[in-house]
Every structure is written in C-alpha cells, then in structure tokens.
C-alpha positions, 0 to 999 in steps of 0.5 A: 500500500502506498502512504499518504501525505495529507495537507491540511492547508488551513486559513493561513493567510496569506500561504493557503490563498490564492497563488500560493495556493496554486503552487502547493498544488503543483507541488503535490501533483509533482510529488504524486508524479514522481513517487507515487505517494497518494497525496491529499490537499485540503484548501480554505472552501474559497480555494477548492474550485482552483485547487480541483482545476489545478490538479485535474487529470493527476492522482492528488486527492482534493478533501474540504476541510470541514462538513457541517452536519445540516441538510441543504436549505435554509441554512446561511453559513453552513457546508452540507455534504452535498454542496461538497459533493457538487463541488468535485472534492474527493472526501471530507475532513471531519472533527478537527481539533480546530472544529470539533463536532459532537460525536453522533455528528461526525457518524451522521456525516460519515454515513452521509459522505459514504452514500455521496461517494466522498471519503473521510478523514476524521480527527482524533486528539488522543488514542481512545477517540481515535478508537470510539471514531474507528467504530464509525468507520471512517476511510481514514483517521488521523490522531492529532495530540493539538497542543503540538500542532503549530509547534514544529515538535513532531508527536513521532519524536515528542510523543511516539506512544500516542502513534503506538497507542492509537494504532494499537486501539484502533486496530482493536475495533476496525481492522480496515481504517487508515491511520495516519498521524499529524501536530508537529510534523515538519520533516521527512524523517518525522514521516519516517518515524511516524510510518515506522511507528505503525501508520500508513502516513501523516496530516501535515499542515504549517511545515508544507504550507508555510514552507517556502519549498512546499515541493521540496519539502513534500517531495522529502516527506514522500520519500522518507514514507516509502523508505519507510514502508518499503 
C-alpha cells in the first residue's frame, strides 16, 4: 500500500490563498508524479474550485476541510455534504481539533459522505477517540495530540506512544481504517518515524504550507514514507 501525505492547508493567510495556493498544488501533483505517494490537499472552501482545476487529470486527492452536519436549505453559513459533493472534492475532513463536532455528528456525516461517494478523514486528539471514531468507520483517521500542532515538535519524536497507542486501539475495533498521524510534523524523517511507528502516513499542515519549498519539502516527506514502508 502506498502512504499518504495529507495537507491540511488551513486559513493561513496569506500561504493557503490564492497563488500560493496554486503552487502547493503543483507541488503535490509533482510529488504524486514522481513517487507515487497518494497525496491529499485540503484548501480554505474559497480555494477548492482552483485547487480541483489545478490538479485535474493527476492522482492528488482534493478533501474540504470541514462538513457541517445540516441538510441543504435554509441554512446561511453552513457546508452540507452535498454542496461538497457538487463541488468535485474527493472526501471530507471531519472533527478537527480546530472544529470539533459532537460525536453522533461526525457518524451522521460519515454515513452521509459514504452514500455521496466522498471519503473521510476524521480527527482524533488522543488514542481512545481515535478508537470510539474507528467504530464509525471512517476511510481514514488521523490522531492529532493539538497542543503540538503549530509547534514544529513532531508527536513521532515528542510523543511516539500516542502513534503506538492509537494504532494499537484502533486496530482493536476496525481492522480496515487508515491511520495516519499529524501536530508537529515538519520533516521527512518525522514521516519516517511516524510510518515506522505503525501508520500508513501523516496530516501535515504549517511545515508544507508555510514552507517556502512546499515541493521540496513534500517531495522529502514522500520519500522518507516509502523508505519507510518499503
């Protein structure tokens, strides 16, 4: 199986916007081009059209970053699944540390996503809500301990039991979901131990984004993961 590196652009202005958004984009159509490795871009709403265009005919997956748990209609503001659905995204991000969402919320977006055709990806903090959401079968879940995230101290070197854990407990209950991990990755060996630690890739944020070589520093992360699982 091939790993995956999943980029979570955020709202970091100005990096997730516009041509920078562009230009991770073509980065991540590059890396796919030239590992292999599955690659998943998550834009700000306003960027996904573009990113959608930006990587048409390639392998790059293009997720939003969040759904809200409504049903089309009168309700200003809100992200129902079928407006993503009509927009061209592959899956979903759901329950972020960044936007939560009540659990029976994130099983009814998870079905929801399921019958639309759309992939999710939800979020965990810790190992055992990593396990309570692998109940709900979700494509992929990514275990983020948040007081890492931004901090460019990776969980596979701070904190490599949360990875053994959560794998470990979530495997317990879903032997079909892909694990990856997240918060503090910034470099191709924190791919490496995170993928040797038991996972099949990682969700990355401000290291790709803010970087000013998202290619470079994507394309080390992909082959650190290969190495990895190879």
């Amino acid at each position: 199986m091939k790993p995956i590196i999943a980029v979570n652009y955020k709202a970091y202005y100005p990096h997730s916007f516009g041509e920078n958004a562009l230009r991770i984009a073509r980065s991540a159509k590059r890396v796919w081009e030239e590992t292999g490795v599955e690659v998943i871009l998550a834009p700000p709403f306003t960027e996904i059209y573009r990113v959608l265009n930006e990587v048409e005919g390639s392998g790059v997956k293009v997720f939003a970053q969040h759904a809200d748990p409504v049903e089309p209609g009168a309700v200003t503001g809100y992200i129902p699944v079928e407006g993503l659905k009509e927009a061209g995204v592959h899956g979903v991000i759901l329950n972020h540390s960044e936007h939560r969402l009540k659990i029976a919320d994130i099983n009814a977006l998870i079905i929801k996503a399921r019958r639309l055709g759309l992939k999710t990806l939800a979020c965990a903090d810790v190992p055992e809500t990593g396990a309570a959401i692998a109940l709900l079968k979700p494509d992929m879940i990514a275990v983020e301990p948040p007081e890492l995230i931004g901090t460019g101290v990776s969980v596979s070197k701070a904190k490599p039991e949360v990875i053994t854990n959560s794998v470990s407990m979530i495997r317990s209950v879903n032997k079909e979901a892909l694990i990856l991990t997240g918060a503090g990755i910034t470099t191709g060996e924190d791919v490496y131990q995170a993928v040797k630690l038991g996972t099949i890739g990682v969700l990355v944020a401000s290291g790709i984004v803010k970087a000013k070589d998202p290619y470079g520093v994507m394309k080390d992360m992909a082959l650190n993961a290969l190495k990895a699982v190879s």
